[in-house]
N, C-alpha and C positions, 0 to 999 in steps of 0.2 A: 316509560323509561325502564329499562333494566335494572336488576339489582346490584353490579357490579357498575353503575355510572359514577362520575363525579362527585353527583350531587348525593349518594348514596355515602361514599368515600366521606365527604365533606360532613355528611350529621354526624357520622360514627367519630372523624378525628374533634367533632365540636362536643361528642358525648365525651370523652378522653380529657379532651379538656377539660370542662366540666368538673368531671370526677376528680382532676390530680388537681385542680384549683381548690374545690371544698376542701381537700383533703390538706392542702397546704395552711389552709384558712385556717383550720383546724389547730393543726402546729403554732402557727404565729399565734393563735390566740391565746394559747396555753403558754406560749413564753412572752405576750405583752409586748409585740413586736408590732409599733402602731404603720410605721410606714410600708411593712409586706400588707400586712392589714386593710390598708385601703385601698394599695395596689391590686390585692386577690379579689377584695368587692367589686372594682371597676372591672376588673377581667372577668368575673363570672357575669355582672351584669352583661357585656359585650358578647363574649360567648351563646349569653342565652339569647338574646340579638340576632347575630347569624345564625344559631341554629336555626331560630324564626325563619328569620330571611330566609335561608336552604329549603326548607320545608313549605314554604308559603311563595315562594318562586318570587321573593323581592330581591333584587337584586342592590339596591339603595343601602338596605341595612347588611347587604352580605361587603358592600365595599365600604362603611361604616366597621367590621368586623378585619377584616383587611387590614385598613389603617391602623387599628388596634394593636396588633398581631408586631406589626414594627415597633412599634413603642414597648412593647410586651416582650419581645426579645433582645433590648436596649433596656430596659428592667434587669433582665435577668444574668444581662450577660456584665451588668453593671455590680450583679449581688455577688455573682462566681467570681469576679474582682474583688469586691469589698472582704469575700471571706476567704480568699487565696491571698490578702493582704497585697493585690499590688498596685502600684503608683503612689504608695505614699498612706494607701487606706488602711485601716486598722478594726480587725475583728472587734477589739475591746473596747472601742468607743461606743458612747450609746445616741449613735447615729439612728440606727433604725428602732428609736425609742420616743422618738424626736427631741432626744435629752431630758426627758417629764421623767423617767423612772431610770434605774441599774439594772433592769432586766436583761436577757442574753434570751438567747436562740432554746429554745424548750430541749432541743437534742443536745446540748451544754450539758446535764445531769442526767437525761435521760435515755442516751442513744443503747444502742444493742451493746449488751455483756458491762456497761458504765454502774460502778459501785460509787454512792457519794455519802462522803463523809462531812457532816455538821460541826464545822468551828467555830461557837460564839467569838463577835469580836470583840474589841475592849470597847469601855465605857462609852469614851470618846468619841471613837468612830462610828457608835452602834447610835449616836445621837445624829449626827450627817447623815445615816444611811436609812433612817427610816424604823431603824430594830430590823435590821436585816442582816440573816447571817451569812459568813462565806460557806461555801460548800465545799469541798473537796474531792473531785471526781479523778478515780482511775480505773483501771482494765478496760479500755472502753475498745470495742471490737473494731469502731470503725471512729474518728474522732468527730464531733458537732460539725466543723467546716466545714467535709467532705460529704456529708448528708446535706448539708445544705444546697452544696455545690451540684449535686446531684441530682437533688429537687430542680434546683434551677434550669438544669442541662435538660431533663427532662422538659420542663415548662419551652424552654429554648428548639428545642427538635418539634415538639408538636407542633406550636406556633410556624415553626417555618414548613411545615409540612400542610397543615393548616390555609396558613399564605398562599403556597403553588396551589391549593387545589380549588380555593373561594377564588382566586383568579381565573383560574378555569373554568370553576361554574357562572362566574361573572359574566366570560367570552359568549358560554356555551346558550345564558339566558336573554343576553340582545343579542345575539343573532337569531334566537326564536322569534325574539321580540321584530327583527328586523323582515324575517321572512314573511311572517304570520300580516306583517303590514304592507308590502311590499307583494301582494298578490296577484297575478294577471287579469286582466278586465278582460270579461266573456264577450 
């Protein structure tokens, strides 16, 4: 096969993947974000699945990776919801915490040019909350949501890019499969 086939196309968008999932992992895990958390596990497990598959000419595990790929973009495009607040969803709940902690989104205090400021709370509240304090963030270049949002959009485009072309090499590997068995008797 050429270096410009499908199946070529298809390891490199599984490499991409790959990388913006670690990299996502990463993020959630520094803000205690359990339900992206398991999500990004199962994705990068899957991922590294059909790369398998691509590489190893299974087709099983490349439509194993497929399947994923819908539910992975039905994630994401559930999250760009959640933090675009709409239908009723709300950034500030600790939905994706699964209610165990008050943690937020790591680019909440952290994103590009965000200065945060430390306000012990009172007595009272600092007993409900753990001894946790509020923080105060401003100047922030770009606000938590829309990094989120971003992340997401990104994880959303590969995936569907992803989709079209593991379809493709799906087609592309039973009809080899199809040929190679299907050969005229001498």
């Amino acid at each position: 096969m050429g270096c410009c086939t499908g199946r070529c196309t298809l390891i490199f968008i599984c490499t991409l993947q790959l990388m913006a999932g670690l990299e996502r992992q990463i993020f959630d895990f520094l803000g205690y974000q359990w339900a992206p958390i398991l999500g990004n596990f199962l994705h990068i497990i899957v991922v590294i699945l059909g790369l398998f598959g691509t590489i190893q000419y299974r087709p099983r595990y490349i439509v194993v990776y497929t399947i994923w790929t819908a539910f992975w973009v039905a994630w994401n495009v559930f999250i760009i919801c959640f933090y675009l607040e709409v239908g009723g969803l709300s950034k500030d709940t600790d939905l994706m915490t699964f209610n165990i902690s008050i943690h937020r989104s790591w680019w909440r205090e952290h994103g590009p040019g965000c200065v945060g400021r430390v306000v012990p709370m009172p007595e009272p509240a600092s007993r409900t909350l753990g001894d946790h304090t509020y923080v105060s963030v401003t100047g922030c270049i770009i606000e938590f949501q829309y990094l989120e949002v971003i992340h997401s959009a990104v994880q959303v485009l590969l995936s569907l890019i992803g989709f079209v072309y593991a379809c493709y090499v799906i087609s592309v590997f039973t009809d080899e499969e199809d040929s190679s068995i299907k050969q005229p008797e001498s």
